[in-house]
BALUMVEX-141070 format. One record per residue (C-alpha): residue number from 1; residue in one letter; x, y, z. Coordinates in Angstrom, 2 decimals. Layout:
  resi  resn        x        y        z
   NUM     A        X        Y        Z
...
This chain:
  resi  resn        x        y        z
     1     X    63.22    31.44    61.68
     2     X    62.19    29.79    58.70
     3     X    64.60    27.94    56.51
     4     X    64.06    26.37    52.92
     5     X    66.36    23.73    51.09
     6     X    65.55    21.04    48.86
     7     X    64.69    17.77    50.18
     8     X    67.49    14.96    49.90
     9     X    65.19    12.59    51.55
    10     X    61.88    11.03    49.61
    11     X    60.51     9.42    52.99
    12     X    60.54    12.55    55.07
    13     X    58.30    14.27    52.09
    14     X    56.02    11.38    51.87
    15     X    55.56    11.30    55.49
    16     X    54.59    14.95    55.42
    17     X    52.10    14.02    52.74
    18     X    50.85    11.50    54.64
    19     X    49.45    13.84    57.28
    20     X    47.78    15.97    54.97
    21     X    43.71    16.12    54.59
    22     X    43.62    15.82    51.07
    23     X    46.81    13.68    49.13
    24     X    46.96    13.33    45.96
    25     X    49.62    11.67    43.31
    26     X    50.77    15.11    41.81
    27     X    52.60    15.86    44.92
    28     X    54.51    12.82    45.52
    29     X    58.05    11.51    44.40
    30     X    56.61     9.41    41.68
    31     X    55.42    12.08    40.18
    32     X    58.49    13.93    39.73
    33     X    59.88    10.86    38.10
    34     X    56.59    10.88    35.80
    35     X    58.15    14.18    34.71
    36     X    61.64    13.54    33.92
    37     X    60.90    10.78    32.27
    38     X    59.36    12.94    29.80
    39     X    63.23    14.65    29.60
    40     X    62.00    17.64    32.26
    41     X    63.28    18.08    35.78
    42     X    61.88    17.87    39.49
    43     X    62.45    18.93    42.84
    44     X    61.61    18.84    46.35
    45     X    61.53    21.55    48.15
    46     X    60.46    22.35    51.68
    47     X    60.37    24.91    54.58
    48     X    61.67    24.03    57.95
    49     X    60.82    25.69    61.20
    50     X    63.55    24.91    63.83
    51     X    64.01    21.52    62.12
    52     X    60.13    20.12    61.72
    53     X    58.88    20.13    57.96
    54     X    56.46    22.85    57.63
    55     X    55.76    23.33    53.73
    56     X    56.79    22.64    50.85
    57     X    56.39    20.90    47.26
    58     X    57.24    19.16    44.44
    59     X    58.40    21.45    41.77
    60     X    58.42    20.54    37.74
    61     X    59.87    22.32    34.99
    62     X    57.81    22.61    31.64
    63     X    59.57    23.46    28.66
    64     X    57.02    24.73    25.85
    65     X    56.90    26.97    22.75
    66     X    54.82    29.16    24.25
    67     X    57.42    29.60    27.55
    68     X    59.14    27.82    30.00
    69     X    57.91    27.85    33.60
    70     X    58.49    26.05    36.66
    71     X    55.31    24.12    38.08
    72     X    53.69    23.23    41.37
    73     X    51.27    20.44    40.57
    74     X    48.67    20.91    43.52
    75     X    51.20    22.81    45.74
    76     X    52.96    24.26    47.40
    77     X    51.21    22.74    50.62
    78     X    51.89    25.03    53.80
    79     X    50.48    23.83    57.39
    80     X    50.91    27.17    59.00
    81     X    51.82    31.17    58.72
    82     X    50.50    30.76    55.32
    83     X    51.29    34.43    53.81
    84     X    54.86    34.46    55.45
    85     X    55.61    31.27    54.25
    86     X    54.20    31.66    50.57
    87     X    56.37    34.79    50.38
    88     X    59.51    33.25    51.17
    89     X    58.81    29.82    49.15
    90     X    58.11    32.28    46.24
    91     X    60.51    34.40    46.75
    92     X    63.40    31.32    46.66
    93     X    61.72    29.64    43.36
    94     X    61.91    33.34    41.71
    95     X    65.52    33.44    42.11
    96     X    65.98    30.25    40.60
    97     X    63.66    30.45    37.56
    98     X    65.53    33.68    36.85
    99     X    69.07    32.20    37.10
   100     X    67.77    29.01    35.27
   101     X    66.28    31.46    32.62
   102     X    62.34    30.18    33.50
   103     X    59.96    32.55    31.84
   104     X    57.41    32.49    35.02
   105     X    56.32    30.39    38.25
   106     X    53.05    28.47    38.19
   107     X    51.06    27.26    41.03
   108     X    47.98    25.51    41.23
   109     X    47.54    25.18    45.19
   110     X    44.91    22.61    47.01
   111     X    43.34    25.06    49.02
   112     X    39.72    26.97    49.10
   113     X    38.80    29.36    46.41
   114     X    37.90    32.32    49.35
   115     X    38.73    35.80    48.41
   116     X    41.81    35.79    51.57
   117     X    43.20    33.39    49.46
   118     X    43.11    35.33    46.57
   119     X    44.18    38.18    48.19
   120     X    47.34    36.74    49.30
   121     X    48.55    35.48    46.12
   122     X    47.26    39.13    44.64
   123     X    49.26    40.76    47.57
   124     X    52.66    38.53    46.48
   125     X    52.50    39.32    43.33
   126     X    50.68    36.36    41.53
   127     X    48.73    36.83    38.91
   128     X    45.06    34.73    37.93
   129     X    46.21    32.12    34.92
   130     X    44.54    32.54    31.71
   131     X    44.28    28.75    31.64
   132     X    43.61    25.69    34.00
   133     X    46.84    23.96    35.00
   134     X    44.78    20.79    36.90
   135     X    41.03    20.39    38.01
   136     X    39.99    23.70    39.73
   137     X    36.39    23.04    39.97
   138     X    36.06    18.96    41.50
   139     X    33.84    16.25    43.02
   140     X    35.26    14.28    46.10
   141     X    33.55    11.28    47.53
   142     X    33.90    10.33    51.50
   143     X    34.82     7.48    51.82
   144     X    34.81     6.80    55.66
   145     X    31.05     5.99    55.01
   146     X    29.59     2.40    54.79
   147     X    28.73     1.00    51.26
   148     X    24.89     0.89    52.39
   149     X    25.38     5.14    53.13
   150     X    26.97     5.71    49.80
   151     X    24.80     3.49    47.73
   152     X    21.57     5.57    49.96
   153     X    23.45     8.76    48.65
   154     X    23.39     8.31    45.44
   155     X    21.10     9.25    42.94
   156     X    18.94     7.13    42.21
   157     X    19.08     6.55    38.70
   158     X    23.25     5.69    39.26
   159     X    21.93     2.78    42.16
   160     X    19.33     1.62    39.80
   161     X    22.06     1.42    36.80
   162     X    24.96    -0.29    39.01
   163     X    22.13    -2.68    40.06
   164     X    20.80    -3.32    36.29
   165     X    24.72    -4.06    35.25
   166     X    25.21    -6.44    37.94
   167     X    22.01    -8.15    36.98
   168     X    23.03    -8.26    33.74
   169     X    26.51    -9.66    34.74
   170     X    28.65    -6.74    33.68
   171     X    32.24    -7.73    33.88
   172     X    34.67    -5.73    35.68
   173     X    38.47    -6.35    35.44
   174     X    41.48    -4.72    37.43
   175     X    44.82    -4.53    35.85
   176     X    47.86    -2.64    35.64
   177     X    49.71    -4.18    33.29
   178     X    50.91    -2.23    29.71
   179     X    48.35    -4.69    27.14
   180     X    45.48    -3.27    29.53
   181     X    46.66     0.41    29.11
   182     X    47.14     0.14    25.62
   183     X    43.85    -0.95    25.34
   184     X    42.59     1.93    27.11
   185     X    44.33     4.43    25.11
   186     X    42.64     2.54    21.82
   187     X    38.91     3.25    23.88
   188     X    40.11     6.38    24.28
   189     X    40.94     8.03    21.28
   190     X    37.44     7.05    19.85
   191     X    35.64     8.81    23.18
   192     X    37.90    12.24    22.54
   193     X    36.55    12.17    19.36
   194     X    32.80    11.38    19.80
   195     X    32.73    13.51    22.44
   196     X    35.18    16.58    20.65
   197     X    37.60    17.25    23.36
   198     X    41.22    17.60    24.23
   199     X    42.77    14.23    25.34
   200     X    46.15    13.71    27.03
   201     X    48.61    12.02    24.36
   202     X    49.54     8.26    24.54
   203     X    52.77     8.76    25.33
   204     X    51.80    11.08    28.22
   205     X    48.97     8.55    29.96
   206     X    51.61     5.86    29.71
   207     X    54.57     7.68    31.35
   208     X    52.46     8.65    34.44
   209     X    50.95     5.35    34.75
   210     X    53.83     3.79    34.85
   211     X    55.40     6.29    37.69
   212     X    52.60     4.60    39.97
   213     X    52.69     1.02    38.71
   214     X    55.54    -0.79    40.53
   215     X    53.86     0.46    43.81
   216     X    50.96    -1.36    43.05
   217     X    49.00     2.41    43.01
   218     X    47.33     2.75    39.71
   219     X    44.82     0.60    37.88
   220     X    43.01    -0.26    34.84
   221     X    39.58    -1.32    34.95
   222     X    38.13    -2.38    31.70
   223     X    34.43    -3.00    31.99
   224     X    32.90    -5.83    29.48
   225     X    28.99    -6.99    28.69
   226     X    27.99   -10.42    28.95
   227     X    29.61   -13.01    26.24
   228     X    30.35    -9.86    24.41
   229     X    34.88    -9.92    24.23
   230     X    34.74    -6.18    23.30
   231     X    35.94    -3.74    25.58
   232     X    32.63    -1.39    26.21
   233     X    34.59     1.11    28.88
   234     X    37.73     1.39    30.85
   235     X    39.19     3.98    33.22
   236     X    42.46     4.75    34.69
   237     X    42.02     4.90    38.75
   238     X    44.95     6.13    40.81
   239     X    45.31     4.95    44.68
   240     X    48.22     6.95    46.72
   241     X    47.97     8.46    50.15
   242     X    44.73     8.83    51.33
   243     X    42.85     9.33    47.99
   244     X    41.55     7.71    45.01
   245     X    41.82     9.32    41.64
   246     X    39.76     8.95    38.62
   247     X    42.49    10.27    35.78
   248     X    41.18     9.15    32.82
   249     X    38.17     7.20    31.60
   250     X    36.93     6.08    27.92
   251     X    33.47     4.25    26.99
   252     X    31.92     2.78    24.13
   253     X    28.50     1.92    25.49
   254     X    27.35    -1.03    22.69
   255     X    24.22    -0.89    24.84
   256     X    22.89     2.31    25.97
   257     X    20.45     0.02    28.69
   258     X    23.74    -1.19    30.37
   259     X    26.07     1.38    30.84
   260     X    28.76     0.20    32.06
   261     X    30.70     3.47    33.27
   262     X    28.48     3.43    36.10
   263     X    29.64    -0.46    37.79
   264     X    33.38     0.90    36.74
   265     X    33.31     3.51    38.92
   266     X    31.00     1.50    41.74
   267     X    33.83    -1.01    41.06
   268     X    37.08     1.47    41.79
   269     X    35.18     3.27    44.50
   270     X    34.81    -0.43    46.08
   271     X    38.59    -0.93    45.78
   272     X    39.53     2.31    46.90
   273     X    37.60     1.63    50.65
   274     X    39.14    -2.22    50.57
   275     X    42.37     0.26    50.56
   276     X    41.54     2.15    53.50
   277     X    41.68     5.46    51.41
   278     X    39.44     8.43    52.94
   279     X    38.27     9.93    49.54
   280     X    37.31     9.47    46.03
   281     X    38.23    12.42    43.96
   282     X    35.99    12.42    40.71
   283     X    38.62    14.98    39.71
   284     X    37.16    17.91    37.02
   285     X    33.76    18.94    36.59
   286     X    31.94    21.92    35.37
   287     X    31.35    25.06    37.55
   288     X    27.84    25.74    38.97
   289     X    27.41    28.64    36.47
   290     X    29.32    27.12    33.33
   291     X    27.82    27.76    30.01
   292     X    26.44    25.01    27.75
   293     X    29.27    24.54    25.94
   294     X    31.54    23.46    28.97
   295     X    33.21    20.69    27.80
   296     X    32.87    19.30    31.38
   297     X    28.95    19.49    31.29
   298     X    27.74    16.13    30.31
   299     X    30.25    14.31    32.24
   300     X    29.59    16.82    35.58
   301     X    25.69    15.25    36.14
   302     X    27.45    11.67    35.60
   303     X    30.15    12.49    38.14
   304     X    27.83    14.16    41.17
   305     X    25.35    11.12    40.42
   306     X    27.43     9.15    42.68
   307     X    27.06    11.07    45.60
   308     X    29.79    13.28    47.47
   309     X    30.42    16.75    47.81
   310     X    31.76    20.10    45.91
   311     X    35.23    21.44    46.45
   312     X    36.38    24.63    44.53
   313     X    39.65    25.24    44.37
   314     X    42.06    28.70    43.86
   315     X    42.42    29.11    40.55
   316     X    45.60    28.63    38.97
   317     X    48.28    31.44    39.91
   318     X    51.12    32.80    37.98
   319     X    53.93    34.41    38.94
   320     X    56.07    36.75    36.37
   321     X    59.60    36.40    35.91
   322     X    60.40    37.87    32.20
   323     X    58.26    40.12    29.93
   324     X    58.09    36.90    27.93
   325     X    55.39    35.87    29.80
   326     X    53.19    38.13    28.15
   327     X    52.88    35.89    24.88
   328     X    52.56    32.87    26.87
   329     X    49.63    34.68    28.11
   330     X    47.90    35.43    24.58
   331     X    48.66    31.98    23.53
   332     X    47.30    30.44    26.82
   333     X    43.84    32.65    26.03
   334     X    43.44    31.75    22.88
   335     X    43.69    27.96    23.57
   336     X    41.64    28.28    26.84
   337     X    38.72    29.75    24.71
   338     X    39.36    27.06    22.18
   339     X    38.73    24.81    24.94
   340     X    35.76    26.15    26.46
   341     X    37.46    27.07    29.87
């Protein structure tokens, strides 16, 4: 007999994520405190069969124009009786997004983009997203191989550029300090705009680096050409659980022979083994039969350069609490062909 209630204690839930394949930061406490400190609200919830922790996640709320939903950020995770479980996780978060007056439940689940997957959520009652929540399409790394395997793995243009910027004594710094951020988000804004897409806001980079910072699980690394005191490319890397994270990056390249993105991400992937951590997740790229246009194209051959391996992931589910939902849904469309995806 299953039972689900919210989770009083943040060890017991980062234990559980602990033992799962694939960890990432969306799932864990910090995260949840990433969200109310932009003013929204978290919980943890799990299921428990005859005592032992079986499922569960962290749930966000999301207050928008366009309709307030309650979020799964790369969850729920379930270990076992998958469809059973889903149901009655789904079936508890309906209840409260209608007595909380939540226009719809979003998921966006870690798991394999098969069709049984698909046709559980379609069986429940979910319905396909019109837009991406997180990375659906992404490029992990394994990380339990030596440094000589993963260099040999690469392409060989990426080895031969890492090489060229350490011959040309590239300098790579580690920080997680606020100045170092800031400086990021400067880098930033000027790469969103060369390159024409959708950044995150200041405001929004800031508060979730700073979830991870006191933990020592997030860094900076700001990439610099010889005698040159100009930033040329920077990237923020997250470290929790088991995985590395490449969030955000920004470049300048001042000299198109030395780009430095590649040593910044030799650099973090470096770090992340000195951790211990068991994969590198490049995070988005662009699906095998994206169009042109993809806003993900160019950076997708950059990303796979480095070696690693494919991992699609169920698309984005909703779930429908109020007829409202229906203009979130033309709004969502509109912007998600804006976008590209």
């Amino acid at each position: 007999m299953y039972e689900i209630k919210e989770i009083q204690n943040k060890e017991e839930w980062e234990f559980f994520l602990s033992k799962q394949k694939f960890v990432l930061m969306t799932q864990s406490t910090k995260y949840g405190e990433f969200y109310s400190s932009m003013n929204e609200k978290h919980w943890l919830f799990g299921v428990y069969d005859s005592g032992k922790l079986v499922a569960g996640s962290l749930i966000v709320s999301v207050h928008a124009k366009r309709g307030n939903f309650l979020f799964a950020p790369y969850g729920p995770i379930i270990n076992q009786d998958y469809e059973n479980i889903l149901k009655l996780f789904i079936d508890f978060l309906k209840e409260k997004a209608k007595k909380e007056h939540y226009v719809f439940v979003r998921v966006s689940p870690f798991i394999d983009d098969l069709d049984t997957n698909k046709d559980i959520y379609q069986k429940l009652g979910f319905k396909k997203s019109p837009i991406h929540a997180l990375a659906e399409t992404t490029w992990l790394l394994d990380l339990t191989k030596s440094e000589e395997e993963i260099l040999a793995n690469m392409n060989k243009n990426h080895r031969n550029l890492i090489n060229r910027c350490l011959r040309e004594k590239v300098k790579v710094i580690f920080s997680n300090d606020k100045k170092a951020l800031e400086e990021f988000n400067i880098l930033h804004d000027y790469t969103s705009k060369k390159h024409n897409f959708t950044r995150f806001s200041n405001s929004y980079v800031e508060k979730e680096f700073l979830a991870f910072q006191k933990d020592d699980e997030v860094s900076v690394l700001k990439a610099y050409l010889q005698n040159n005191p100009k930033l040329d490319s920077s990237a923020v890397v997250y470290f929790y659980g088991n995985s590395a994270a490449y969030r955000h990056g920004a470049s300048l390249v001042q000299d198109k022979k030395i780009p430095t993105s590649y040593i910044l991400q030799w650099s973090a992937i470096q770090e992340a083994k000195k951790r211990g951590l068991k994969y590198y997740n490049f995070w988005g790229i662009a699906p095998d039969n994206a169009p042109t246009n993809h806003p993900f194209k160019g950076i997708t051959h950059f990303k796979k350069g480095f070696g690693g391996f494919q991992k699609n992931l169920l698309p984005c589910q909703d779930f429908v609490i109020s007829p409202k939902y229906f203009f979130t849904w033309i709004i969502e469309t509109i912007r998600s062909k804006k976008r590209g995806f």
